[in-house]
Phi, psi and omega in degrees: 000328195279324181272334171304292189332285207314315204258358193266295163335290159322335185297272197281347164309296138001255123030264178302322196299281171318341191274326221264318155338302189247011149277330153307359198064020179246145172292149171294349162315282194304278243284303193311294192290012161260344197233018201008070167255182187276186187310305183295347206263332167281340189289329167275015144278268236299329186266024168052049174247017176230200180243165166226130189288173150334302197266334175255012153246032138285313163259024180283304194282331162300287209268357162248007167080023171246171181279119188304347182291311205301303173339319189254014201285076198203000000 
């Protein structure tokens, strides 16, 4: 059950992560080189293949200028 739960969360974090994304104009490219990861690392967040830490939905939420609470707000 915990992991169903886990891949449901990931979904939609995902989901919202992308919808906040492109109401800014930013590509997953800009976004990735604002927080300084490689190309892939939002598209395997938005497409619920990676986990996300804490410290980097902190800067997720920094470089799309919201409050890191909003990110999980969906």
């Amino acid at each position: 059950m915990g992991k169903k739960f886990s891949k449901v969360f990931h979904k939609k974090f995902g989901q919202h992560l992308r919808a906040l994304r492109l109401e800014r104009g930013l590509t997953q490219e800009a976004l990735s080189l604002e927080i300084g990861t490689d190309n892939s690392y939002i598209s395997n967040i938005e497409n619920a293949r990676n986990d996300i830490p804490l410290s980097r939905i902190n800067q997720i939420a920094k470089a799309l200028k919201i409050e890191p609470y909003k990110l999980l707000k969906f």
